[in-house]
C-alpha positions, 0 to 999 in steps of 0.5 A: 260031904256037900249036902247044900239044902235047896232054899226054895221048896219044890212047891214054890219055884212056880210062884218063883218062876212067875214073879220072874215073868211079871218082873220083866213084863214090868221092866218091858212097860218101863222100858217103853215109857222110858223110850218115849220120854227121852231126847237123847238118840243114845239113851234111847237106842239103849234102851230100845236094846235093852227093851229087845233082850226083855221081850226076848226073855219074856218070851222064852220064859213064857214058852219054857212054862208053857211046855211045862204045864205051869202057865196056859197060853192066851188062847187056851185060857179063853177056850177053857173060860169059855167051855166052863161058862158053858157048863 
């Protein structure tokens, strides 16, 4: 029988899902500075791909949590900050 147990509990995969997220808005803010820091017009076309495939996955990742309910979109936030204050 091929009962393999889940590692990560149900209530942890946001937290999961979201070290994710701010691993690649790091890998973005690094690849930046990377860019421009370097002389070489090879690195930094690389890198310059390599920045395109991580904002990329940032945003379907961010849209993919926004769909589920896990993560609330900047202009949301601000619209339920701002109705809070008002109470």
């Amino acid at each position: 029988m091929n009962n393999v147990s889940n590692p990560i509990n149900a209530k942890d995969i946001p937290a999961f899902v979201l070290n994710f997220l701010i691993t690649i808005k790091t890998s973005i803010n690094n690849y930046t500075v990377a860019m421009t820091e370097t002389s070489n017009p090879h690195l930094r076309r690389a890198l310059r791909d390599q920045l395109d495939v991580a904002v990329y996955l940032h945003g379907e990742l961010s849209e993919l949590l926004m769909e589920k309910g896990l993560i609330l979109d900047k202009q949301l936030q601000i619209d339920s900050l701002l109705s809070c204050r008002e109470l």
